[in-house]
C-alpha positions as CSV (number, residue, x, y, z in Angstrom):
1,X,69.9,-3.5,-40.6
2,X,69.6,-5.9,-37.4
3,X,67.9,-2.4,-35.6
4,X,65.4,-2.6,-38.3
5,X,63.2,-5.7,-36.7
6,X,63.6,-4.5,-33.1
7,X,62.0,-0.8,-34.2
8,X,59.2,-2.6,-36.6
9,X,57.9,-4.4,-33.1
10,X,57.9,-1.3,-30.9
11,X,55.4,0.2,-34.0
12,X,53.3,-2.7,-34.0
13,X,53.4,-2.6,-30.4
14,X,52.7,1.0,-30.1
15,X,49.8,0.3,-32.8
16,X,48.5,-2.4,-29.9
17,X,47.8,-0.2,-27.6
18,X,46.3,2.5,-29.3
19,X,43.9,0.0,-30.6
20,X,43.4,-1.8,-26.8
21,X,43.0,2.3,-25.4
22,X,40.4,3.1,-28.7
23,X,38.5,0.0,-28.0
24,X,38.5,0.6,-24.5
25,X,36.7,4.1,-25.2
26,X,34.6,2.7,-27.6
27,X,33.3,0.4,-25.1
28,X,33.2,3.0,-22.5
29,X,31.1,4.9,-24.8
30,X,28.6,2.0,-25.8
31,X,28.3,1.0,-22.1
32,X,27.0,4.9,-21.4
33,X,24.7,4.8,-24.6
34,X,23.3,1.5,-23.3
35,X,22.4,3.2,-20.2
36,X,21.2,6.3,-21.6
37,X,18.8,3.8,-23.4
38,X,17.9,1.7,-20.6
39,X,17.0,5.0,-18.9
40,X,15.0,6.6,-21.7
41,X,13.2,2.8,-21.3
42,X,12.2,3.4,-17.7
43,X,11.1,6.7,-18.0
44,X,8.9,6.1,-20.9
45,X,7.6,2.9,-19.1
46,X,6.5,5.2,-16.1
47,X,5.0,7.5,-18.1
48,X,2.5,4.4,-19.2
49,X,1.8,4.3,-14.8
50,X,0.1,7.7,-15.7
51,X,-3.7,7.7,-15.8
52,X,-4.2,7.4,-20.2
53,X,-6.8,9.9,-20.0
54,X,-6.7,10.9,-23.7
55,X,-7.6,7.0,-24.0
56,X,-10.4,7.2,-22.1
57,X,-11.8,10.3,-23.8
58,X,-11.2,9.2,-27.1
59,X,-13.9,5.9,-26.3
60,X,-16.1,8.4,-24.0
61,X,-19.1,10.6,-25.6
62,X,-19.2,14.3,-25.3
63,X,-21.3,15.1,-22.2
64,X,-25.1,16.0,-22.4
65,X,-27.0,18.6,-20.0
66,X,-29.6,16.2,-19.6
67,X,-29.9,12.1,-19.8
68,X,-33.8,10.0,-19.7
69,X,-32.3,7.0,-18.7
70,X,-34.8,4.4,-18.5
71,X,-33.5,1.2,-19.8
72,X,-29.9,-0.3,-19.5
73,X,-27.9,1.8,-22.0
74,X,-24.9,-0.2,-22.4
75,X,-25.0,-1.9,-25.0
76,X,-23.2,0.6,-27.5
77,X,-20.7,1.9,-25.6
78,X,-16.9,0.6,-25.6
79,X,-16.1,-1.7,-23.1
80,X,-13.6,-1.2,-20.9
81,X,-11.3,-4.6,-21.0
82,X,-10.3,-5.9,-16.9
83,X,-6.8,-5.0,-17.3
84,X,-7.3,-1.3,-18.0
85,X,-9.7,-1.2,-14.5
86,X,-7.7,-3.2,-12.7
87,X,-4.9,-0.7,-13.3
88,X,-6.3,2.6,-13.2
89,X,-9.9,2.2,-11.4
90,X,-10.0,-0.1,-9.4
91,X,-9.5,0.4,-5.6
92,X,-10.7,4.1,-5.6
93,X,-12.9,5.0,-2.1
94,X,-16.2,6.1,-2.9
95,X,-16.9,9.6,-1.5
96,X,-20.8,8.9,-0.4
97,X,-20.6,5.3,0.7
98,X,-18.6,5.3,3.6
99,X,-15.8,2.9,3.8
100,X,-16.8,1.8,0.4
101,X,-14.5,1.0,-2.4
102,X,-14.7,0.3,-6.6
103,X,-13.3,-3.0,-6.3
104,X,-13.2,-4.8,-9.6
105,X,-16.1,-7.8,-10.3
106,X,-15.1,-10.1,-12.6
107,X,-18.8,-11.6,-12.8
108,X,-19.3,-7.9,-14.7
109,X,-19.1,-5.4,-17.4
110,X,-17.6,-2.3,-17.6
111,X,-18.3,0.9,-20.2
112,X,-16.6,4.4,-20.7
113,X,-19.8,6.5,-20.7
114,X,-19.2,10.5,-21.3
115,X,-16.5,13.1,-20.6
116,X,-16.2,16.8,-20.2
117,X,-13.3,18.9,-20.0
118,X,-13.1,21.7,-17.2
119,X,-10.1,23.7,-17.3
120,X,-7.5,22.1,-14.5
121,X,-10.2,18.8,-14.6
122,X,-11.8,16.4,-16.4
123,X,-14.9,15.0,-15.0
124,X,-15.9,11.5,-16.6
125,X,-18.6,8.6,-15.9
126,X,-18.5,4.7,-16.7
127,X,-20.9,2.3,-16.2
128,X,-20.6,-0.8,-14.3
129,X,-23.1,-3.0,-15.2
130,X,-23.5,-6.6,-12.9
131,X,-24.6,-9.9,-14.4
132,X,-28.3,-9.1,-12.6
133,X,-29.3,-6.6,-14.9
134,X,-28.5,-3.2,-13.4
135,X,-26.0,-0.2,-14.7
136,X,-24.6,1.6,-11.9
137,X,-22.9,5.0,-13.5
138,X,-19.6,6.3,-11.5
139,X,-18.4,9.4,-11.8
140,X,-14.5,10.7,-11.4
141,X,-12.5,13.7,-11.0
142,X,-9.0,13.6,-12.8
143,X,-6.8,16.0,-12.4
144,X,-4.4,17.1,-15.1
145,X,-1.7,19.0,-13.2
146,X,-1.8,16.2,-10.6
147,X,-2.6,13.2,-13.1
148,X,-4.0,11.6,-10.5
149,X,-8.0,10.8,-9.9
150,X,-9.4,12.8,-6.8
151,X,-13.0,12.0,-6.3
152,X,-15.1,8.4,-7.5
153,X,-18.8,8.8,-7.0
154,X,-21.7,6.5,-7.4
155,X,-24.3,9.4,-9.2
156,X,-26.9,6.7,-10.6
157,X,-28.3,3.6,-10.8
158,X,-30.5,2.0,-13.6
159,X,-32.3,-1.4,-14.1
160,X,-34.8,-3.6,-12.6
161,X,-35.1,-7.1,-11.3
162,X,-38.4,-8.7,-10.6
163,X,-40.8,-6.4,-9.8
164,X,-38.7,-3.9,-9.0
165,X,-36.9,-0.9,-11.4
166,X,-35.3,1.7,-11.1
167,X,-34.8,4.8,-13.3
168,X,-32.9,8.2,-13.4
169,X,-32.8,11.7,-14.5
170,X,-29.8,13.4,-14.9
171,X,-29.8,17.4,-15.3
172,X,-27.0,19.2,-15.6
173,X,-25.9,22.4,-15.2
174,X,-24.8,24.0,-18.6
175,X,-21.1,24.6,-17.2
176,X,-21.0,20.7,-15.7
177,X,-20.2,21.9,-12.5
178,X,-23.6,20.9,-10.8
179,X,-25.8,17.8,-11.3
180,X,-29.6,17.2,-10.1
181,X,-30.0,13.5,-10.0
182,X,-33.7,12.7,-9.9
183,X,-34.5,9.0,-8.9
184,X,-37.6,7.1,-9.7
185,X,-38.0,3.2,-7.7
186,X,-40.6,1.1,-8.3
187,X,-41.6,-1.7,-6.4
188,X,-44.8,-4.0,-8.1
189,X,-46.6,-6.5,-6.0
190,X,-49.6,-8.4,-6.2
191,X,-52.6,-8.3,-4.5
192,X,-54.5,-11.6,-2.7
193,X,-57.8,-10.7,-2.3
194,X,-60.7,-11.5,-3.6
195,X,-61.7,-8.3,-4.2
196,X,-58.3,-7.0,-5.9
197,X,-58.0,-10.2,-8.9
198,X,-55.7,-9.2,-11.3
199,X,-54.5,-6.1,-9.5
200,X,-51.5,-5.4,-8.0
201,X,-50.0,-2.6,-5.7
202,X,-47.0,-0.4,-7.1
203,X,-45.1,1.7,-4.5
204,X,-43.5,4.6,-6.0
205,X,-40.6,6.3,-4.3
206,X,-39.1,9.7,-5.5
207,X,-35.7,11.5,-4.1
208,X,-33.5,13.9,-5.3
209,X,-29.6,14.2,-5.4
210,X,-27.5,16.8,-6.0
211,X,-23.5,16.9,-6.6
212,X,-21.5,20.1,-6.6
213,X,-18.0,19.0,-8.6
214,X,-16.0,22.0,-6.8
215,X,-12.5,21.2,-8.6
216,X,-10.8,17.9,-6.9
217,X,-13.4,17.5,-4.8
218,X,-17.3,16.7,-5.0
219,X,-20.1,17.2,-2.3
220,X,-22.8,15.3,-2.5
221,X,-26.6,16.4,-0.9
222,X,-29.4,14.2,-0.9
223,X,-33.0,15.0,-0.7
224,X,-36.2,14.1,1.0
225,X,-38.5,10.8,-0.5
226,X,-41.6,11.0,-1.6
227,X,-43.9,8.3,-1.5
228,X,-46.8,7.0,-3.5
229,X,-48.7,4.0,-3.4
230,X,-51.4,3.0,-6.3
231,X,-53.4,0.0,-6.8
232,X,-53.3,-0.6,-10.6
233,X,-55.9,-3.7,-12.4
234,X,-56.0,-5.1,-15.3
């Protein structure tokens, strides 16, 4: 009978044991799933670094062959808010302004404008519109299998200040692999002379630009001015 104590603590110590070891799994086992988790965390927070380009076609319009654009247009598009160009747009070299960059301007606005899809790419255009009255239209090159943006190009710029406007045509091609920018300036200024009251000159210049989108890449050709100069009275 006196045995009967001393093999009642080597089961409950036995049971000890087994418990400290199962814990000690247990533990080992929450400790990996806590990593796995924290892991599934950082890779779905990269994936956010990734250029959100279903966003930006979702708030972009379906590209047109040809746009009149006379007055500032902005006004109905969705604005893009500072943080999403801060992280995704701004900082991009501009391929025909030479050591030029989009650098964000918090004096202005920005807009998504239109989008077209293009196998391997998708070419897109916002607007940046500045607090004295002009929209200047950007477009960009993303591309998918990259997910990275490979071109940023100034195509167009619309609005007037003064006596001075400018306004643009843009034509293009029906597969969106070519665009014929057609720019119209306009500079009014009155006339002192006697002879000219109530009249004043307009100077009218008028250049063409064309961009070839050939995949990543974009080249970029600009035409000839012509100039005109009429004398216009009330």
């Amino acid at each position: 009978m006196k045995s009967a104590p001393l093999a009642f603590l080597k089961i409950l110590s036995c049971f000890f044991i087994f418990m400290f070891l199962g814990c000690k799994h247990t533990g080992e086992k929450n400790q990996q799933s806590t990593f796995a988790s924290k892991r599934s965390e950082n890779e779905e927070a990269s994936k956010k670094h990734s250029f959100p380009i279903d966003f930006n076609i979702k708030h972009s319009r379906k590209r047109k062959v040809k746009y009149e654009i006379k007055e500032l247009t902005s006004g109905d598009l969705q604005q893009i808010t500072p943080a999403f160009f801060q992280t995704y747009l701004d900082n991009h070299p501009l391929k025909n302004r030479k050591n030029e960059k989009l650098n964000f301007d918090k004096y202005a606005r920005y807009f998504f404008f239109d989008y077209v899809n293009r196998k391997d790419y998708v070419f897109f255009t916002i607007i940046y519109s500045n607090e004295d009255g002009y929209d200047a239209y950007y477009h960009f090159t993303y591309d998918l299998k990259k997910d990275q943006l490979t071109d940023v190009v100034p195509i167009a710029i619309v609005g007037g200040d003064g006596g001075y406007s400018q306004h643009e045509t843009l034509l293009y091609s029906h597969a969106f692999t070519r665009l014929h920018v057609k720019t119209k300036e306009m500079y009014d200024e009155f006339l002192d002379h006697e002879r000219y009251q109530n009249c004043f000159s307009r100077t009218t210049d008028v250049y063409d630009t064309k961009f070839h989108f050939e995949g990543a890449h974009t080249t970029v050709k600009e035409g000839k001015t012509r100039t005109t100069i009429d004398t216009i009275c009330d």
